[in-house]
C-alpha positions as CSV (number, residue, x, y, z in Angstrom):
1,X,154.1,50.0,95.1
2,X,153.0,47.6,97.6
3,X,154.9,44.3,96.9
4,X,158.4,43.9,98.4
5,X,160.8,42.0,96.0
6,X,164.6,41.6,95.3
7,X,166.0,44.5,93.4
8,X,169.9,43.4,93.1
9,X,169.4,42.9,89.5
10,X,169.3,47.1,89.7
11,X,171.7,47.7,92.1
12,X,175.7,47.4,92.1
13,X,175.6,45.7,95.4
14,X,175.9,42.3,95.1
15,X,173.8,39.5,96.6
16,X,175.4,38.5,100.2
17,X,177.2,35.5,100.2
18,X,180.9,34.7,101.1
19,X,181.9,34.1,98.3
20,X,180.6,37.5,96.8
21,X,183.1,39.9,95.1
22,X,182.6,43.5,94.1
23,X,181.8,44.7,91.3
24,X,184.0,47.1,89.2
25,X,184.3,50.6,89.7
26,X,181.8,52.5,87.5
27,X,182.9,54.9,84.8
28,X,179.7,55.0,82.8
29,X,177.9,58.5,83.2
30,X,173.9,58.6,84.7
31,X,171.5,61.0,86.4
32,X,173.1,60.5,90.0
33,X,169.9,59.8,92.3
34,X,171.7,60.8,95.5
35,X,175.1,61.8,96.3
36,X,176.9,63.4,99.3
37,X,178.9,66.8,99.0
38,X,181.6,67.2,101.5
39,X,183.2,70.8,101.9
40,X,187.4,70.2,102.4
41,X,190.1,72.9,103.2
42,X,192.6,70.5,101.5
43,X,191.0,69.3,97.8
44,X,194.5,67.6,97.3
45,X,194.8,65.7,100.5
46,X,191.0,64.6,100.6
47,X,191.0,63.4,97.1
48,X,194.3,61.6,97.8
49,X,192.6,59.7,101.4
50,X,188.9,59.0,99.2
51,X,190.7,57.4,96.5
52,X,193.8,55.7,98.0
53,X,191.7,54.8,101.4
54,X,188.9,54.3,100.5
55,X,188.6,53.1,96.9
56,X,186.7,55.9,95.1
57,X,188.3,57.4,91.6
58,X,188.4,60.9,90.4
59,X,185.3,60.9,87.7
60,X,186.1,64.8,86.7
61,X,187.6,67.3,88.5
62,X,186.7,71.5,88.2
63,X,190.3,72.3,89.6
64,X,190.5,74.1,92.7
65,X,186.5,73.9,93.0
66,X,185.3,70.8,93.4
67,X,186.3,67.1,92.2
68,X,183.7,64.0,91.3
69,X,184.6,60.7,93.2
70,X,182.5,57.6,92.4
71,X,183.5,53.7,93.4
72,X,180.3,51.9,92.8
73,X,177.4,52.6,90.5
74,X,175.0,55.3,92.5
75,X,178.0,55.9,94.9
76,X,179.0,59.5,94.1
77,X,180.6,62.0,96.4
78,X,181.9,65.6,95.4
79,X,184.5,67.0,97.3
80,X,184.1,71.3,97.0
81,X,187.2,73.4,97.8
82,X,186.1,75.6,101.5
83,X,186.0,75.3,105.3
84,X,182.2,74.3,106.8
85,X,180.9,77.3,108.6
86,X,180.2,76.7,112.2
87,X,177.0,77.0,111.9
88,X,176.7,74.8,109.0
89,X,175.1,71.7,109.1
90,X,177.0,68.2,109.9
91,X,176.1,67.0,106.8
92,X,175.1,67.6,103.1
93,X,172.7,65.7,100.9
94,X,171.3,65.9,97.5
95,X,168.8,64.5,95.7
96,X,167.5,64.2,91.7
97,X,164.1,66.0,90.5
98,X,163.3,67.5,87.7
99,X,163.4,71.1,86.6
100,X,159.4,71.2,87.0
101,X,159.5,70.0,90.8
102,X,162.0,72.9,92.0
103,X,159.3,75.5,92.7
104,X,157.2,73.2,93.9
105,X,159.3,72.2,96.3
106,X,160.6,75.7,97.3
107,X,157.0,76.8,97.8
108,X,156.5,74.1,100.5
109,X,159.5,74.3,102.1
110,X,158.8,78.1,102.6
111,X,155.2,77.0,104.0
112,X,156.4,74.9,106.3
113,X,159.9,76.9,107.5
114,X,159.9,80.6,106.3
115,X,163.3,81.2,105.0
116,X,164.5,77.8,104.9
117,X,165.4,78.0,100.8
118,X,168.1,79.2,98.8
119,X,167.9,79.0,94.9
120,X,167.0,77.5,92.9
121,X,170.2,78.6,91.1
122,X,172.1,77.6,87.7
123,X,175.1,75.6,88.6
124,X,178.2,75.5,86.0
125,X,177.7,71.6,85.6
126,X,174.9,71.9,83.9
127,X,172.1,71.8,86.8
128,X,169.7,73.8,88.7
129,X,170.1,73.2,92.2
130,X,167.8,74.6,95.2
131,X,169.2,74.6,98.7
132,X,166.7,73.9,101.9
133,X,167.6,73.5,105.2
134,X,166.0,71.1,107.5
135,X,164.4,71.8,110.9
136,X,167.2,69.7,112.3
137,X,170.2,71.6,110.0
138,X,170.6,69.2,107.6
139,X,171.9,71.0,103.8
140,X,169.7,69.7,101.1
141,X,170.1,69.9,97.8
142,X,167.8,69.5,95.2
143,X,169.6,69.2,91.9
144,X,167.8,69.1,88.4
145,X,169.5,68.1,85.3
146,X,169.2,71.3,82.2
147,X,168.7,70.0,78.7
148,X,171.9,69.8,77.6
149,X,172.7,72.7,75.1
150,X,175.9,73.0,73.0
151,X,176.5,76.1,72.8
152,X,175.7,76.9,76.8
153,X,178.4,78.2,78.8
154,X,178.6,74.9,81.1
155,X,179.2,72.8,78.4
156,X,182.1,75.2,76.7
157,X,183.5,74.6,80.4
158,X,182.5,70.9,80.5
159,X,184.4,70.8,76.7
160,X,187.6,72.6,78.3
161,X,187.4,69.8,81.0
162,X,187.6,67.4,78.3
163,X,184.0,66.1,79.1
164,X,182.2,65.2,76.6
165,X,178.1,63.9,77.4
166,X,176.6,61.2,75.9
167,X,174.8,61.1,72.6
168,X,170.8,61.6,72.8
């Protein structure tokens, strides 16, 4: 693409003004594009600061593992029961691909910084997720949605969560 153009009519963020007001919080369920995953000792007590401070909800919760904030359309953070390791990086991203781009990825992360990778791996939300770490330690994950099958072991724990996903 080489034209530059407004693109609030996809966003959540809306046009600057004064007078502008947020929009509401987003309950709908999507392919997240990006979203930060922040490691906590106290689940309980980070949940309780993210949603009374700073405005985020609980989408779904996996108790004791991990718990799904969102405020905003495309503004997702999971929280993950566990200390960060020293020598863990400051921060944590992931991004969306697709199933097909997780070796492909992999294989040039390994090119460029031998034993950089971890994964991919099947996560028990119903993903694939590859772990790389940057030059600079930065955690990223690459996280790939799996066709959704009802009789899989993540959705029996999704169902027990009382998540249902959308119709196809």
């Amino acid at each position: 693409m080489t034209e530059t153009f407004p693109a609030f009519d996809i966003s959540p963020v809306p046009v600057p003004a004064l007078d502008a007001t947020p929009p509401e919080l987003f309950h709908g369920l999507y392919g997240m594009p990006m979203f930060v995953t922040a490691p906590t000792p106290d689940l309980a007590a980070s949940v309780d600061f993210w949603t009374r401070g700073l405005g985020f909800f609980d989408l779904f919760s996996i108790p004791g593992r991990l718990t799904h904030l969102r405020r905003w359309a495309f503004q997702d953070v999971l929280l993950v029961e566990g200390e960060r390791p020293a020598e863990a990086p400051a921060s944590t991203v992931s991004f969306s691909c697709v199933l097909s781009q997780l070796d492909e990825i992999e294989a040039a992360c390994t090119e460029l910084l031998p034993g950089c990778t971890t994964g991919p791996r099947r996560m028990p939300w119903n993903s694939v997720e590859l772990e790389i770490r940057t030059p600079e330690n930065t955690r990223v994950i690459m996280t790939a949605a799996r066709p959704y099958d009802p009789n899989s072991p993540e959705a029996e724990q999704l169902r027990a969560l009382g998540i249902e996903p959308p119709e196809e």
